[in-house]
N, C-alpha and C positions, 0 to 999 in steps of 0.2 A: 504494500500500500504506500501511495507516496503520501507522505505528513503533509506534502506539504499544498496539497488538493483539499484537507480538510478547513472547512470553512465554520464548523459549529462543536460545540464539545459538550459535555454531560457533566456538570461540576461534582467535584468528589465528597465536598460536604454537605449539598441543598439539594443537588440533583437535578437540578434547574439545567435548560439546555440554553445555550448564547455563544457568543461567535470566542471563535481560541485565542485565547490570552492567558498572561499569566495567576491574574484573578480571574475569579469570579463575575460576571458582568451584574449579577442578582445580590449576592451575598458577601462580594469581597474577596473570599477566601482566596490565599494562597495555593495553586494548582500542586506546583512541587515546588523541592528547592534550587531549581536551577529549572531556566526557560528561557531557549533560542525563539525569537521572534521568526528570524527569517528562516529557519528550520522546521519552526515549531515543535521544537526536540521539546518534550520533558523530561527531566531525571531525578528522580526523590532519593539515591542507590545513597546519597552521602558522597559520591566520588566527585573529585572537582572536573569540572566540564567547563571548557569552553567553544567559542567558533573561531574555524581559521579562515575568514575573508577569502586567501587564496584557494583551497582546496572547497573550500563552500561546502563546510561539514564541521559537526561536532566532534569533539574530540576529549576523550580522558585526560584532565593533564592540568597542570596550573595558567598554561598559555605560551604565546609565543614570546622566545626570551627568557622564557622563565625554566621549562623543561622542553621547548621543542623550537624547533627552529624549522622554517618553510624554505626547502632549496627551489628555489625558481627556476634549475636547470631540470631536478626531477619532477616537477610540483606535487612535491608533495612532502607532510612536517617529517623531518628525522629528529628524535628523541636527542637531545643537545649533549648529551653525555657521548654521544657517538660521531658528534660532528668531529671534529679531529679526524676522526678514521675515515667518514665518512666518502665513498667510492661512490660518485655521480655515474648513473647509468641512463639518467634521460627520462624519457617517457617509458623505455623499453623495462627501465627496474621498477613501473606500478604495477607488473604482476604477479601475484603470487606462485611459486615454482610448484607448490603442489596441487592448487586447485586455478589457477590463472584468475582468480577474481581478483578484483580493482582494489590494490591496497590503496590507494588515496582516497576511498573509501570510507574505511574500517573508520570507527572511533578510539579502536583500541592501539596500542605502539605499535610500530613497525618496526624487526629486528633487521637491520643489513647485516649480513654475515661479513669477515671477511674478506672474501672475494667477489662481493660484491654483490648474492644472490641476497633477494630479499624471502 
């Protein structure tokens, strides 16, 4: 389903149905504790999330600069602890070697091995 087609939500406290946002449109309430507008991601899990602008997707993580850094050459975030090592493979390293889905993708980190397979 794409999130980002929905146009109406069922609030979690009232039950009241009105358009997606972070409240309530009836009762206020806060939906979760973390809510991308332009995703329309929610996440209640407690893990910090943010959006990376470039990749145009949520992501696990404190933010850009903080744990993850967006290579413009591969676009897509590498985990900043690995920047140093990190092996530019382009467009060609957003696919995952076991199942070929779009790791610019995922929410979750992406490991570069290294030799560069992701």
């Amino acid at each position: 389903m794409d999130a980002r087609a929905v146009t109406e939500m069922a609030c979690r406290a009232c039950g009241a149905r009105g358009p997606v946002g972070r409240r309530c449109a009836v009762c206020a309430a806060p939906q979760a504790g973390y809510y991308c507008g332009h995703c329309r991601h929610f996440d209640d899990s407690g893990a910090h999330t943010f959006h990376c602008p470039f990749c145009d997707v949520c992501r696990r993580g404190h933010g850009l600069g903080v744990d993850f850094h967006h290579c413009m050459r591969c676009n897509m975030c590498v985990d900043i602890t690995q920047l140093a090592t990190h092996v530019c493979t382009g467009a060609a390293g957003r696919a995952c070697g076991a199942c070929g889905g779009d790791l610019a993708a995922t929410p979750d980190r992406v490991v570069v091995l290294g030799c560069g397979h992701p």
